[in-house]
BAFI-3210 file (N, C-alpha, C; in Angstrom, 3 decimals, decimal comma, padded with zeros to 6 digits):
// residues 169
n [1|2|3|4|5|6|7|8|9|10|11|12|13|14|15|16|17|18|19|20|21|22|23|24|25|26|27|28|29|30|31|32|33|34|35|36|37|38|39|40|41|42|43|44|45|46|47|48|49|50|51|52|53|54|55|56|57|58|59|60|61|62|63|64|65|66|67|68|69|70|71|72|73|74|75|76|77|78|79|80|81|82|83|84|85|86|87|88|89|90|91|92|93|94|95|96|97|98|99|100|101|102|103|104|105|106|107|108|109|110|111|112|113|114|115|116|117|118|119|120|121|122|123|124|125|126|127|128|129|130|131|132|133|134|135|136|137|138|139|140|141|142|143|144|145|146|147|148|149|150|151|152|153|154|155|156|157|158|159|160|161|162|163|164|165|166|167|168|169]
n.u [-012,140|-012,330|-014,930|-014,456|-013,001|-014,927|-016,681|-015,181|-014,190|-016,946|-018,115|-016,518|-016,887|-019,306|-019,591|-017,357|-018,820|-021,156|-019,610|-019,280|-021,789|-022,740|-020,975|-021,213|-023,622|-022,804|-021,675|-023,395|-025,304|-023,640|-023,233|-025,064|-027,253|-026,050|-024,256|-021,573|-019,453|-018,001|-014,725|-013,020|-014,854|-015,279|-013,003|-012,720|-014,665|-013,788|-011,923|-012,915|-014,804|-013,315|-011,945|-013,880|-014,709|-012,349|-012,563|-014,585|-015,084|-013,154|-014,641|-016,523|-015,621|-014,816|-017,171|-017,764|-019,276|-018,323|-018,725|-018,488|-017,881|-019,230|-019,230|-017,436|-017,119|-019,852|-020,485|-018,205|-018,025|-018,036|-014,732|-013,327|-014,360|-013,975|-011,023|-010,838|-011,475|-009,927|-007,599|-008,619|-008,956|-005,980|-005,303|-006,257|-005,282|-002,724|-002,715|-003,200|-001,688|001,205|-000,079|-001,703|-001,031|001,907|002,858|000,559|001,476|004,263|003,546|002,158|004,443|006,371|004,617|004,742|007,428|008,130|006,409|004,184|000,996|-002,249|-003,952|-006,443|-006,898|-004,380|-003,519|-001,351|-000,884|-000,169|-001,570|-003,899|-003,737|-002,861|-004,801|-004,636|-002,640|-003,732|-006,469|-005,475|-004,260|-006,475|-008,052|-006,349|-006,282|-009,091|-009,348|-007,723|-008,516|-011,330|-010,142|-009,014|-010,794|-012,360|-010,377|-010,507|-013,157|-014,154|-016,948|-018,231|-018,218|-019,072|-022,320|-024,107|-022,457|-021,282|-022,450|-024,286|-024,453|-026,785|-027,712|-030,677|-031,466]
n.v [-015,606|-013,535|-014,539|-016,527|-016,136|-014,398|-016,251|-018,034|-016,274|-015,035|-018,087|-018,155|-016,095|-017,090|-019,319|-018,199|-016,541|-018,519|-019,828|-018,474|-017,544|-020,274|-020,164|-017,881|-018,631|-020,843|-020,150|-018,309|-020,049|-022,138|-020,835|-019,415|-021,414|-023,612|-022,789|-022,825|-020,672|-020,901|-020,770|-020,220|-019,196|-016,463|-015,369|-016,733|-015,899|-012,852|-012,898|-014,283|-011,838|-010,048|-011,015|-011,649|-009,245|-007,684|-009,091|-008,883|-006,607|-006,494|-008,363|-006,663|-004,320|-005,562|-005,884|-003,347|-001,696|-000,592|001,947|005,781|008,711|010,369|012,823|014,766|012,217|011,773|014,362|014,245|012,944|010,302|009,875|011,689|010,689|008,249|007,998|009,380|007,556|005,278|006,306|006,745|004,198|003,295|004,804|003,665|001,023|001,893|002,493|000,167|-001,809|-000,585|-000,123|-002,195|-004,871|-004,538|-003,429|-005,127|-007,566|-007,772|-007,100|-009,750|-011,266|-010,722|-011,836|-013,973|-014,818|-014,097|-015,777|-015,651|-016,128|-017,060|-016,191|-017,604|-019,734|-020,381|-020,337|-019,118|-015,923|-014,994|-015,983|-014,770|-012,098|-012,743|-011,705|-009,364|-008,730|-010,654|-009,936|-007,604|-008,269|-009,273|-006,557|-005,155|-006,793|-007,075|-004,182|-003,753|-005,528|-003,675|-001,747|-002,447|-003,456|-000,928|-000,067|-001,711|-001,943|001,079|002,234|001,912|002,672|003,161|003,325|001,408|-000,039|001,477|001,587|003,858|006,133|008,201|010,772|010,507|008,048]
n.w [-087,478|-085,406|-084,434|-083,342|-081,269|-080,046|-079,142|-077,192|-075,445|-074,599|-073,706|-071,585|-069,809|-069,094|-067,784|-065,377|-064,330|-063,499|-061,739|-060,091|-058,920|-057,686|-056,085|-053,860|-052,732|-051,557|-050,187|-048,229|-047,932|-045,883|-044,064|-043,115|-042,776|-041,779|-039,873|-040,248|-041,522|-045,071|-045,568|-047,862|-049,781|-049,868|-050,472|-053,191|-054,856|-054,720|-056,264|-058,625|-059,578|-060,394|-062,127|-064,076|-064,690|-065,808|-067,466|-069,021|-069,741|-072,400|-073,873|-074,037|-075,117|-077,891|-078,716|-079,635|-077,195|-075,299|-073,153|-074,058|-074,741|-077,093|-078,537|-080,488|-082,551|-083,573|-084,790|-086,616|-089,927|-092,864|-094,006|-092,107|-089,834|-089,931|-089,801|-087,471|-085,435|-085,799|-084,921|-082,192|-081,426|-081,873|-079,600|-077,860|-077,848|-077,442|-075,119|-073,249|-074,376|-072,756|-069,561|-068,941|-070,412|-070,539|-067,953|-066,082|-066,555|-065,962|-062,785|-062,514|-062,932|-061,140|-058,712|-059,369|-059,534|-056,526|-055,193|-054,218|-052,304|-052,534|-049,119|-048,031|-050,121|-051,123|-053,941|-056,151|-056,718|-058,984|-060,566|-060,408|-061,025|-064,015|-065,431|-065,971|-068,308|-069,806|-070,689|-071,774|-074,147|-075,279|-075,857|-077,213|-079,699|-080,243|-080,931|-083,089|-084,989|-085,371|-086,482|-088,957|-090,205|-090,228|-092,465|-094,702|-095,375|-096,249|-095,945|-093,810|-091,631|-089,148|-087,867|-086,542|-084,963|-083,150|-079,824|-078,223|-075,494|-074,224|-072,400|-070,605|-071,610]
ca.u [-011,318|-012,855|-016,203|-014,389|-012,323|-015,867|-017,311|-014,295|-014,655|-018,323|-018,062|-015,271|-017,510|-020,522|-018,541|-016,924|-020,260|-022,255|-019,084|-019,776|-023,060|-022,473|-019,502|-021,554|-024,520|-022,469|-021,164|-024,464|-025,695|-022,931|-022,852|-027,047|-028,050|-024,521|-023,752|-020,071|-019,125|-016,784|-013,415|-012,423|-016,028|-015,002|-011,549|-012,490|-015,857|-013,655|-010,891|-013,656|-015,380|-011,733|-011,699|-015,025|-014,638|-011,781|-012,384|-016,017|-014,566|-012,223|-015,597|-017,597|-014,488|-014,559|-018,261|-017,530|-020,605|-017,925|-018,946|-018,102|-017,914|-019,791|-019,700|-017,164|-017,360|-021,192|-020,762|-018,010|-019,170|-016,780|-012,702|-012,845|-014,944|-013,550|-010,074|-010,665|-011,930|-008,758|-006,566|-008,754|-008,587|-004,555|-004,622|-006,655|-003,925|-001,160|-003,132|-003,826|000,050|001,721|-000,882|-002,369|-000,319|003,377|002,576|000,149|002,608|005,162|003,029|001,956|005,788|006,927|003,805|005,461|008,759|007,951|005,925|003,050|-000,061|-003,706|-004,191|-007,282|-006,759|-002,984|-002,789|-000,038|-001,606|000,205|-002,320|-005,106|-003,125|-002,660|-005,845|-004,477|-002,400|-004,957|-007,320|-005,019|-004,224|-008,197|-008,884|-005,629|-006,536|-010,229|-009,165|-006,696|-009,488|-011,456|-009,339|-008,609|-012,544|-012,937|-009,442|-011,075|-014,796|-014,258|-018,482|-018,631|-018,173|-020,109|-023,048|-024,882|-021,423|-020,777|-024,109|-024,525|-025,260|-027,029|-028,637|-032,378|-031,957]
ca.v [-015,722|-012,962|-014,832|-017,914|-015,669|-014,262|-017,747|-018,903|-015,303|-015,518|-019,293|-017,976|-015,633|-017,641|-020,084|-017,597|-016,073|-019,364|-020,520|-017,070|-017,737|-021,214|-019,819|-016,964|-019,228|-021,561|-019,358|-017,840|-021,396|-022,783|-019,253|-019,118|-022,298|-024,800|-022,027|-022,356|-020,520|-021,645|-020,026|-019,794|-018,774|-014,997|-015,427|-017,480|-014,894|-012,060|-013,226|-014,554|-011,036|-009,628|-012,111|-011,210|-007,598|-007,475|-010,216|-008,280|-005,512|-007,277|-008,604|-005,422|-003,641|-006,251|-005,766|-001,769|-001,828|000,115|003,529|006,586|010,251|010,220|014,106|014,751|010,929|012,174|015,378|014,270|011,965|009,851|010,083|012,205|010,233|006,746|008,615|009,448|006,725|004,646|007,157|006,364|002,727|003,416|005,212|002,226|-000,071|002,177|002,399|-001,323|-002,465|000,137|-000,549|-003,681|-005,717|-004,799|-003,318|-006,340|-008,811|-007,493|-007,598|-011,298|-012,274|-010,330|-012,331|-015,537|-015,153|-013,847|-017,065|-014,767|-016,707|-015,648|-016,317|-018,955|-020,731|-021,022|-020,853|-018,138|-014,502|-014,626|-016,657|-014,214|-011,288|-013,021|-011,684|-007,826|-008,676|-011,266|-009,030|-006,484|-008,623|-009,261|-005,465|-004,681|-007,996|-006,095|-002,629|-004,075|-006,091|-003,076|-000,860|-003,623|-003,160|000,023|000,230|-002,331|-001,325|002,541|002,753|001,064|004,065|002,201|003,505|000,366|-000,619|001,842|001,994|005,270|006,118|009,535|012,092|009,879|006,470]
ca.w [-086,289|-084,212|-083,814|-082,517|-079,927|-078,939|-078,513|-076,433|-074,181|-073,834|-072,627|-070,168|-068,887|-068,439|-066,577|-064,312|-063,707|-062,850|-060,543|-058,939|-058,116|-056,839|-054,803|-053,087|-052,481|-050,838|-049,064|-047,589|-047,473|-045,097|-043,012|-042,088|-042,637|-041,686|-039,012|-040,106|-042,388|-045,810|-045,430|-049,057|-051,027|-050,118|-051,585|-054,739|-055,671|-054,982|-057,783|-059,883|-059,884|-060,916|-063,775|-064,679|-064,763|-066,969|-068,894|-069,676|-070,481|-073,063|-074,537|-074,769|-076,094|-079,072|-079,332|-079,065|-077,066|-074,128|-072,953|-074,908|-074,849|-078,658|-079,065|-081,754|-084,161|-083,968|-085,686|-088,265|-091,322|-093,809|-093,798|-090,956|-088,597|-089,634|-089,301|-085,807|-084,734|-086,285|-083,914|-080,526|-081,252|-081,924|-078,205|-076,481|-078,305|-076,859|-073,380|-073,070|-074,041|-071,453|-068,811|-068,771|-070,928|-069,653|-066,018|-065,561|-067,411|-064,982|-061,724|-062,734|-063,129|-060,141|-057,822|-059,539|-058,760|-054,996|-054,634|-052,952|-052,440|-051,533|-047,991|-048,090|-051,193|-051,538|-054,922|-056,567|-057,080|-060,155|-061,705|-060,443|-061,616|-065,184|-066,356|-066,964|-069,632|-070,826|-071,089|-072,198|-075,373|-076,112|-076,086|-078,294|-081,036|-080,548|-081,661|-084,289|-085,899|-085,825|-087,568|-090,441|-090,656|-091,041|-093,422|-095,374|-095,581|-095,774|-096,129|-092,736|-090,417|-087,884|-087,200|-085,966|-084,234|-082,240|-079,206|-077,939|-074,011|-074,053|-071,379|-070,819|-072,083]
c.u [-011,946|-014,263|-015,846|-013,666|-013,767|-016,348|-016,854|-014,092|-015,854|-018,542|-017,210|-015,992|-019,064|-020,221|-018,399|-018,126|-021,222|-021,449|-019,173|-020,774|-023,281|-021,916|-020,304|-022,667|-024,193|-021,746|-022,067|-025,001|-025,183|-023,175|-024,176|-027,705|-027,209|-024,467|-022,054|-019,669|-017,804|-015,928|-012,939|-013,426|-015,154|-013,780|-011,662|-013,393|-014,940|-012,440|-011,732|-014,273|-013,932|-011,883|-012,728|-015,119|-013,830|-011,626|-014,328|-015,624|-013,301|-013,364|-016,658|-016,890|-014,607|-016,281|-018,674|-019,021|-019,630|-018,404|-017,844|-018,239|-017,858|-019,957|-019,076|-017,130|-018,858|-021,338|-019,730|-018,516|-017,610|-015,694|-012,650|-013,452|-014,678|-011,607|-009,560|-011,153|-010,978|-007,780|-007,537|-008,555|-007,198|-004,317|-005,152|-005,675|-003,095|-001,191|-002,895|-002,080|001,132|001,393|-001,375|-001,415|001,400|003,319|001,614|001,134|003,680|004,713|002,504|003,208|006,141|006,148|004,767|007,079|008,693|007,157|004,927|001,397|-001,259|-004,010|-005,590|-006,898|-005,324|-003,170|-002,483|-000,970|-001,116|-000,870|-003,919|-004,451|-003,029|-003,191|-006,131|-003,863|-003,175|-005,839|-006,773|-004,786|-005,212|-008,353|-007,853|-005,926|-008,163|-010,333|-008,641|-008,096|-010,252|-011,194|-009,189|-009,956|-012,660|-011,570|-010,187|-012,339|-014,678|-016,118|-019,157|-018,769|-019,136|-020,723|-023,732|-023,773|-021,213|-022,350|-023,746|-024,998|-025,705|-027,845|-030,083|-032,475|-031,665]
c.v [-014,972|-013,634|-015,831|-017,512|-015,311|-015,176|-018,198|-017,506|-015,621|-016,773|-018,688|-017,693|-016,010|-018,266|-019,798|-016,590|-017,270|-019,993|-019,541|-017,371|-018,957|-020,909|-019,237|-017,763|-020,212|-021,231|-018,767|-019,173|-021,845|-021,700|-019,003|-020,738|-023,381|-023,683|-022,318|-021,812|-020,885|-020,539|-019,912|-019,075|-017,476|-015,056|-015,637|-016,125|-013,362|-011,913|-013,736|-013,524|-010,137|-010,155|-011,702|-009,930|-007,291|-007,926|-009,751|-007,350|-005,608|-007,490|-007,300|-004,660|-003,863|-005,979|-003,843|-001,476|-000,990|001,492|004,625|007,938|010,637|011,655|014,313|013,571|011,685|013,435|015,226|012,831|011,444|009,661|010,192|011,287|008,616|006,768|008,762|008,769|005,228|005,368|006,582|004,999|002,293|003,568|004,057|001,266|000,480|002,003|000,995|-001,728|-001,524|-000,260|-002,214|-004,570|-005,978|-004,646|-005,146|-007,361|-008,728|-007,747|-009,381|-011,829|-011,634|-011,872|-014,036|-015,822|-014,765|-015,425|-016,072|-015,745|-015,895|-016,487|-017,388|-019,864|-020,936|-020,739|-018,735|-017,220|-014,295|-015,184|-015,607|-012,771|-011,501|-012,757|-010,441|-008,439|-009,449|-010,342|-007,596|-006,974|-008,884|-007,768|-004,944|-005,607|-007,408|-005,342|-003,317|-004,945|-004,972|-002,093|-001,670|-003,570|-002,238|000,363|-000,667|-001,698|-000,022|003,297|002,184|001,509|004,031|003,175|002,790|-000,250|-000,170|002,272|003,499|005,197|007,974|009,866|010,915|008,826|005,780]
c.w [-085,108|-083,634|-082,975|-081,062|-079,533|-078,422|-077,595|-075,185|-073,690|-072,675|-071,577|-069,076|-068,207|-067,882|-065,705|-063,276|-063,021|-061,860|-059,064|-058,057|-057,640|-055,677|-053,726|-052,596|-051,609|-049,500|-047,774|-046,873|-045,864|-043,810|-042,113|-042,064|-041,730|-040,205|-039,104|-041,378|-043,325|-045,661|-046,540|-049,769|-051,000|-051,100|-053,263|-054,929|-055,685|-056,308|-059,169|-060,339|-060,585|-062,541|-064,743|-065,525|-065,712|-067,871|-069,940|-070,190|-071,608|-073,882|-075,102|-075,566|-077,337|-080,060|-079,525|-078,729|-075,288|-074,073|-073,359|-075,003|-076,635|-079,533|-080,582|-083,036|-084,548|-084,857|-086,703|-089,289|-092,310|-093,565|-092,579|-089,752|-088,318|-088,915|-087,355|-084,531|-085,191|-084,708|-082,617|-080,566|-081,176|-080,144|-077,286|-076,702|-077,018|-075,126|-073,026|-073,132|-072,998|-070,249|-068,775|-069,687|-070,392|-068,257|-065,573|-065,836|-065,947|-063,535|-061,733|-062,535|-061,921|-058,763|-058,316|-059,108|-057,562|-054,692|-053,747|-053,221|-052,059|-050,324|-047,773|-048,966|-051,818|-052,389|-055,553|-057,029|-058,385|-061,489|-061,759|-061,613|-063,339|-065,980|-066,604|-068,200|-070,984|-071,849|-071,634|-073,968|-076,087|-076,503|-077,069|-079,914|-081,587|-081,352|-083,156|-085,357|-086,641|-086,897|-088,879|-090,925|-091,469|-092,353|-094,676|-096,618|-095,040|-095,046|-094,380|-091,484|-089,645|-087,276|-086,725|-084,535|-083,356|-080,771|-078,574|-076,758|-073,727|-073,147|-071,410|-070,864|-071,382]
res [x|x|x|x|x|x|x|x|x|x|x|x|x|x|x|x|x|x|x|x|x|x|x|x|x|x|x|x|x|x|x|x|x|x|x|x|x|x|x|x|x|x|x|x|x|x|x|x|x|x|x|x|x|x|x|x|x|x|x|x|x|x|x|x|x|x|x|x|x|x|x|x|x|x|x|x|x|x|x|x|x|x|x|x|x|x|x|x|x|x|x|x|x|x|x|x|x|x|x|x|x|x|x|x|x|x|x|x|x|x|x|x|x|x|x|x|x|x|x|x|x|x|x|x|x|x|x|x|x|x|x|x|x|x|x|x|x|x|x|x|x|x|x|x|x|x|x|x|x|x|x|x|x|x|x|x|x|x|x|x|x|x|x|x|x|x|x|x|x]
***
């Protein structure tokens, strides 16, 4: 299951990345070369970099390939270090459904029932907005996988899994 949710993120984000770089190109295009510039590119690239952003960070989460303050998992070993790395994946859960899942959930349904649009492209901020709790439910189905991992496969105390960003590299 989790490989077919990464398959169906990845595509998202290669998508939303190559409509990016159409968008902004067309944008430059029309602006130096057209001398008029398009009146929506800015709008769409700056909601598609939104989308991007948290919908990448939803994907690296899953690939726990996110940045990490690695001091204490690095010095414990076994129980303790699959242990406490069960508990931070518990607090990104608890972070992620507080934050991003109900606050966004809530700002998405608020923008929908106000009827608030985005100012070039008309269409309902609620739909731009839609992609905290999205992405709030990828990075909680993430963690939760994880943990079923390491509950599983105790011997699995991811050292290949987890990358490391230290002092140099």
């Amino acid at each position: 299951m989790k490989q077919i949710v990464d398959k169906i993120v990845s595509s998202t984000l290669i998508f939303i990345l190559g409509t990016m770089v159409v968008t902004v190109v067309w944008q430059v295009f029309s602006r130096y070369v057209l001398g008029n510039p398009s009146t929506f590119t800015d709008e769409l690239a700056r909601f598609l970099m939104i989308w991007l952003g948290l919908l990448g960070a939803a994907y690296i989460s899953g690939k726990n390939m996110h940045l990490a303050i690695d001091i204490l998992p690095n010095k414990l070993t076994g129980n303790y270090k699959r242990n406490l790395l069960i508990l931070i994946d518990i607090l990104i859960i608890f972070f992620v459904s507080s934050v991003m899942i109900t606050g966004g959930g809530r700002l998405a349904y608020m923008t929908f029932i106000l009827n608030q649009t985005s100012a070039s492209l008309q269409i309902p901020l609620a739909y731009v907005y839609s992609i905290l709790p999205l992405a709030g439910l990828l990075i909680s189905y993430y963690k939760i996988e994880n943990i079923r991992k390491m509950l599983q496969d105790p011997s699995s105390v991811i050292q290949s899994d987890v990358h490391h960003v230290n002092e140099g590299e």
